[in-house]
C-alpha positions in Angstrom: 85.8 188.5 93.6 87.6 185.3 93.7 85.3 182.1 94.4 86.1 180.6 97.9 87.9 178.1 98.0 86.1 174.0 98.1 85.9 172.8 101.2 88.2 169.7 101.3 87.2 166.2 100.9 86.1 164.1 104.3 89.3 161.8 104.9 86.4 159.0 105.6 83.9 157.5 103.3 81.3 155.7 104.6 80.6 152.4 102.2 78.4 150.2 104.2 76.8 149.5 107.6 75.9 147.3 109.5 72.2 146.7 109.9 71.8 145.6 113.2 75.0 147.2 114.9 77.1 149.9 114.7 79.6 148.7 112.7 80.2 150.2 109.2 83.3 149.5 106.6 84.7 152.4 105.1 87.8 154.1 102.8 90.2 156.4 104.5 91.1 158.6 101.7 94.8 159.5 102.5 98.0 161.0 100.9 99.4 158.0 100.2 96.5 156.1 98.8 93.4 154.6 99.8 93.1 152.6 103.2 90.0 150.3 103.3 88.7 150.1 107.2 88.2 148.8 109.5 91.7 148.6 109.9 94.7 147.1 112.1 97.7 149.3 112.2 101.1 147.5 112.9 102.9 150.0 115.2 106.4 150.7 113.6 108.0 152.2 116.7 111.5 153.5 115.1 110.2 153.6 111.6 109.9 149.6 111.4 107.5 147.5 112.9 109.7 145.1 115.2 111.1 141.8 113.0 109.3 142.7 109.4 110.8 144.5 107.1 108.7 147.5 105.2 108.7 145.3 102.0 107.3 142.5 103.8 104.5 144.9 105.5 103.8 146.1 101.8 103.9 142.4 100.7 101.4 141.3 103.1 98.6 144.2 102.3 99.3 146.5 105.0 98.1 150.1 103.8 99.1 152.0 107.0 101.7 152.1 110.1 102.5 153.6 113.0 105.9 155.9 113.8 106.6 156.7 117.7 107.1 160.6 117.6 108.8 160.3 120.3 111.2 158.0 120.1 111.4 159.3 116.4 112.4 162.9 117.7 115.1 161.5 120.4 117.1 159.1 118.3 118.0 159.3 115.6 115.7 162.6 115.5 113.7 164.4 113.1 115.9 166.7 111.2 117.9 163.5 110.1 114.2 161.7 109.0 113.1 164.7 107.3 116.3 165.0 105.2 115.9 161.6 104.3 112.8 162.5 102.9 110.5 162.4 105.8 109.8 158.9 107.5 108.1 157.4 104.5 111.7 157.7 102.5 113.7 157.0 105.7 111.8 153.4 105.9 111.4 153.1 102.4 107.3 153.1 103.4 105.3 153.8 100.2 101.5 153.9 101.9 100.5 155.7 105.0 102.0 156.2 108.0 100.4 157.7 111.3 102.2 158.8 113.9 101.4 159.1 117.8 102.2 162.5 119.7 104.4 161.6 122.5 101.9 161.3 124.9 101.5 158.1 125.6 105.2 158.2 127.0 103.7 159.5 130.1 102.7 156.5 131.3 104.9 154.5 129.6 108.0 156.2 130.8 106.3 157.9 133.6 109.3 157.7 136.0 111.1 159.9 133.8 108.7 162.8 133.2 107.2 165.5 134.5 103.8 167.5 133.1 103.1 171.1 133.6 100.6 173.1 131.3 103.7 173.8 128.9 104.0 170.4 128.1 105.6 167.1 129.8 109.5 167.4 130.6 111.3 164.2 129.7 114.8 163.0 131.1 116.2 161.2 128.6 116.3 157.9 128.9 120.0 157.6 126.7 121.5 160.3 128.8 121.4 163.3 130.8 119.5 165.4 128.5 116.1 166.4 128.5 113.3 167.0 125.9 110.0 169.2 126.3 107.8 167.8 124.5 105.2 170.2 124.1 102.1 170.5 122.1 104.1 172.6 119.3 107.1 170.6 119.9 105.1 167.9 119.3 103.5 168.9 115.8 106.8 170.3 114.8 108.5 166.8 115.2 105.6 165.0 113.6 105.2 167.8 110.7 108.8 166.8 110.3 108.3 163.7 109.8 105.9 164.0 107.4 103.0 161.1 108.4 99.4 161.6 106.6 97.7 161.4 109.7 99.5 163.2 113.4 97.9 163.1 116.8 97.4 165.6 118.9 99.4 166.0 122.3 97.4 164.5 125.2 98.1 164.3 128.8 97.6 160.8 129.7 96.9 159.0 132.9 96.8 155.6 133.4 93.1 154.1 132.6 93.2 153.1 136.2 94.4 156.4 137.9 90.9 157.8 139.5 90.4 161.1 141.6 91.2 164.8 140.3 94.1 163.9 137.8 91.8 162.2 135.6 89.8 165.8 135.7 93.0 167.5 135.0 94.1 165.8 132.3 91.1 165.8 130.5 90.6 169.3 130.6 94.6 169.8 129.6 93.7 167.6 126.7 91.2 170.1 125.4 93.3 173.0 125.6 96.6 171.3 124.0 94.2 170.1 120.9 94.3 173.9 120.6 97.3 174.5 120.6 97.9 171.7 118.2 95.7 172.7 116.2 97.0 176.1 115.7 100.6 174.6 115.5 100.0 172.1 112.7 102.3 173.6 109.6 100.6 171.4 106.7 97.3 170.7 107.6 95.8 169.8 104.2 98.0 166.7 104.3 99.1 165.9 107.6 95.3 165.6 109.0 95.1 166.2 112.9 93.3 163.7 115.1 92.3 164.8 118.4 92.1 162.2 121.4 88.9 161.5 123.8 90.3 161.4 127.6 88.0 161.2 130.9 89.5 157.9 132.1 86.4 155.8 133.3 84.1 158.4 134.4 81.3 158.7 131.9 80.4 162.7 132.9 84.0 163.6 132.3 84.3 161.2 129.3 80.6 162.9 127.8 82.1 166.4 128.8 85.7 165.7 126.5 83.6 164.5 123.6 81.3 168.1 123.4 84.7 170.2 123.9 86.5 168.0 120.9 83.7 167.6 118.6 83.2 171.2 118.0 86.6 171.2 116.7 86.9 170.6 113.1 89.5 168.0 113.3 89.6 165.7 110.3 89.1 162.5 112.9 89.0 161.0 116.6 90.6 159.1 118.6 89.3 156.9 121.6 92.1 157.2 123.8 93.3 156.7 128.0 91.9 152.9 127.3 93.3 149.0 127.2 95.6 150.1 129.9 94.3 147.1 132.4 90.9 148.3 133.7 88.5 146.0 133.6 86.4 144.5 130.2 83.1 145.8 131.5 84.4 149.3 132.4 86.2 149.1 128.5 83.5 148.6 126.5 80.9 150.8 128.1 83.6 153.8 127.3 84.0 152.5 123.9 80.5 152.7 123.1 79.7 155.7 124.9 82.8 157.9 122.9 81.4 156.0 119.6 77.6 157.3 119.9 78.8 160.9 120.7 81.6 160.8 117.3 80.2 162.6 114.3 79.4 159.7 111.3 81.4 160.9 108.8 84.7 161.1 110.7 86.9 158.1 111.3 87.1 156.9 115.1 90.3 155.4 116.5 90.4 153.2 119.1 94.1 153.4 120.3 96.1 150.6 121.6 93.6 147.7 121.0 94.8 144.5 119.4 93.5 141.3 121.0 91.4 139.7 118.0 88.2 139.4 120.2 88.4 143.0 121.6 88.5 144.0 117.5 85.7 142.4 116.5 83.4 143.3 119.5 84.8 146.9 118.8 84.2 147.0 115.2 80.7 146.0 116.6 80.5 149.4 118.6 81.3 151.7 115.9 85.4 152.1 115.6 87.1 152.0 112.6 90.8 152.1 113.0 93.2 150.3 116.0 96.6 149.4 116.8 98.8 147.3 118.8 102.3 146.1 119.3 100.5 142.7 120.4 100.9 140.7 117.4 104.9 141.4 116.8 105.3 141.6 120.4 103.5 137.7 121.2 105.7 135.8 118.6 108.9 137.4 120.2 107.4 134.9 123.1 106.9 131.7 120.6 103.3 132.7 120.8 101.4 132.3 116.6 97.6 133.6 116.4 95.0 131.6 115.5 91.5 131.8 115.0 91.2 129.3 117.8 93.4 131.2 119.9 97.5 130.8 119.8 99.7 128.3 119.3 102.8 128.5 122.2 105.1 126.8 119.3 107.9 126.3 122.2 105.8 123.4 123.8 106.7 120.1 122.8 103.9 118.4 121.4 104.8 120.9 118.1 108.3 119.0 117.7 106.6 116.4 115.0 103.9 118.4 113.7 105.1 119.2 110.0 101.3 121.3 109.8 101.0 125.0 109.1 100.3 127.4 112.0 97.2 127.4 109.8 96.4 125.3 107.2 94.0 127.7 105.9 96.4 130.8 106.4 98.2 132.6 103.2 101.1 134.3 104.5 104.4 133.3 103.8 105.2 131.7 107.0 102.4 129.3 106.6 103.0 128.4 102.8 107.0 127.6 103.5 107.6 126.4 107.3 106.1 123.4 109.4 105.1 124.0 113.2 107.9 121.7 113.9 110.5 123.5 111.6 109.3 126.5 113.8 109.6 124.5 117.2 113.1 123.5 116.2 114.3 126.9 115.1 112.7 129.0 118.6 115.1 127.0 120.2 118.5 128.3 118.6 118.0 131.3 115.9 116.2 134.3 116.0 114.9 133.8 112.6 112.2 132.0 114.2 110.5 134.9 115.9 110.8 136.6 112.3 108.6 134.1 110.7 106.2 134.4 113.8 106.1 137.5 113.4 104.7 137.6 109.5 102.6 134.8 110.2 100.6 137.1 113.4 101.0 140.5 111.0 99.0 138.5 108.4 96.5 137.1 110.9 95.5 140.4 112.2 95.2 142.0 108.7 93.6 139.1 107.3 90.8 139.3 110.0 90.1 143.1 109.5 89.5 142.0 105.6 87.2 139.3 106.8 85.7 141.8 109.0 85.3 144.2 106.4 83.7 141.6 103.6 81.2 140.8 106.1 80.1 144.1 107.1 80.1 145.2 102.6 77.9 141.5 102.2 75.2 142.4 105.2 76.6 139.3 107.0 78.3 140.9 109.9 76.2 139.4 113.2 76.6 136.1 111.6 80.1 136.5 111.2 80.6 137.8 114.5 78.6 134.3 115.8 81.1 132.3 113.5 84.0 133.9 115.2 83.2 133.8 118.7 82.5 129.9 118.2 85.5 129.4 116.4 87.6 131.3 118.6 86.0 130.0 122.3 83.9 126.7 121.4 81.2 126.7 123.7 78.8 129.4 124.6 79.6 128.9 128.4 83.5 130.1 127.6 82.6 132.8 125.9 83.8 136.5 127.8 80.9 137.6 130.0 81.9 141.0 128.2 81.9 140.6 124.9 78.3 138.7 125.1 76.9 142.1 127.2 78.8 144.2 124.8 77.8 142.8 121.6 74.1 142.2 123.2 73.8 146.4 123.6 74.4 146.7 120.0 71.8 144.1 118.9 74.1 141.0 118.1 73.0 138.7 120.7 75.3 135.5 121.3 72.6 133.0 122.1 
């Protein structure tokens, strides 16, 4: 009789962690190669994250992106990507790429759908046609496109929406993981996330996280959060979905980006994120710092010939003065390019900071450093973060 065959490897691997919080660095062991974490994930929404090119995403460390399925599977569509060799050949990607299920177009582009238990009917925003995106329609896009790690198809309400819809959609999440699940065609290399729903409620949230966990999905998600509900209300369903996740899968906090909310989330247990945040703030002038941002419109930067950070790496910073950057945000686009690279490189340059703290058993101090850097004074620091970090035994004072 034929041995069975090994079990396959866990896609996480758990290198270090924290003493004092929950905060661990780890290796996502992927298709494409390894991903250290925790980890920022540009979000790429048409197979390019907005004003970078893919060489300049490779260039600047960046190990994995994000692909929108479902702008993917309207235009130009998946049968084109997947000729093309999938999305990693269509955008010349040579690393790992995760894409989102669609579902997060329900909120998004909620005047233009509609969600039964087959799935969520979308009017086209190009035209008069219309696209079901249902669970299997879902992994059939996303298998088509070929991206190491797919999510499943949720049904998503607003983190603010409250009452019997929140209910509803959790519950609809559970069952369309199934379906997902049963739908996925390459499972031993696409590797299926599922996604925690239950809006604020705790009881519904608790009640998501038994159903998912007995799945054996290679990873979690953390999602239905950063949608504007308040800090305190954020964090407590953070930590709460964290606690409940098995160890030795990765967690997922969708749709974070804000430097702060990283850190104080790396703090609670998560170990992957994304946000359009840093390409989307320098398409307003904005460049991140780790004292804040730098609006590089406003005058006082005409005459500075400083880096956005003296003590920053990327390419931005080693070629172009504030004031070449003030000048240029006034008449060429090329500007917002360069702002761009310069906030890609901050984000990914703080998750490796993160990350080196965590490996060196240096993580609460480092977590003091940056809150001091990035606020000065105690007294400013996010009422928040200090009760957040203070659950997890990092305490501000």
């Amino acid at each position: 009789m034929a041995a069975p065959a090994p079990a396959p490897a866990p896609l996480l691997r758990v290198v270090a962690e924290c003493a004092r919080s929950r905060a661990r660095a780890g290796e996502l062991r992927l298709p494409h190669g390894a991903v250290p974490c925790p980890v920022f994930m540009p979000v790429g929404t048409r197979g390019t994250a907005k004003g970078v090119t893919a060489a300049q995403l490779d260039a600047l460390g960046c190990r994995i992106c994000l692909g929108n399925t479902y702008h993917l599977g309207t235009r130009p569509g998946p049968e084109l990507v997947q000729r093309a060799g999938g999305l990693h050949g269509f955008m010349d990607w040579p690393h790992n790429l995760l894409t989102d299920s669609g579902g997060f177009q329900m909120v998004s582009l909620v005047a233009l759908s509609e969600v039964t238990e087959e799935g969520v009917r979308f009017r086209s925003p190009y035209g008069d046609e219309e696209l079901l995106l249902s669970p299997e329609k879902s992994m059939e896009i996303q298998n088509a496109l070929g991206a190491d790690i797919v999510m499943q198809l949720d049904d998503v309400v607003s983190s603010t929406t409250t009452g019997p819809r929140v209910e509803e959609a959790m519950r609809r999440s559970v069952r369309w993981l199934d379906r997902c699940i049963a739908a996925n065609r390459h499972p031993e290399r696409q590797h299926l996330f599922a996604i925690i729903q239950g809006g604020l409620d705790p009881a519904l949230r608790t009640k998501c996280l038994e159903e998912m966990t007995r799945r054996d999905v290679p990873g979690f998600a953390i999602g239905g959060l950063s949608g504007g509900e308040e800090k305190a209300q954020f964090w407590r369903m953070v930590k709460l979905s964290t606690e409940r996740l098995p160890r030795d899968k990765p967690r997922y906090l969708m749709g974070v980006g804000y430097a702060t909310d990283l850190v104080v989330c790396v703090a609670l247990g998560c170990d992957m994120f994304d946000c359009v945040f840093p390409t989307r703030t320098a398409r307003f002038g904005s460049a991140l710092v780790p004292w804040g941002s730098l609006q590089l419109k406003n005058k006082q930067f005409a005459k500075d010939f400083r880096p956005i950070d003296e003590d920053c790496g990327c390419p931005t910073c080693q070629g172009y003065s504030r004031a070449y950057l003030h000048a240029l945000l006034r008449s060429d686009t090329a500007a917002l390019h360069h702002l761009t690279v310069h906030n890609i490189a901050y984000q990914l340059q703080l998750m490796r900071s993160v990350r080196e703290s965590i490996l060196a058993q240096r993580f609460p101090q480092f977590v003091r450093d940056f809150m001091r850097t990035m606020y000065g004074s105690r007294d400013k620091y996010p009422a928040w973060a200090v009760e957040a970090l203070a659950s997890v035994r990092i305490p501000l004072d």
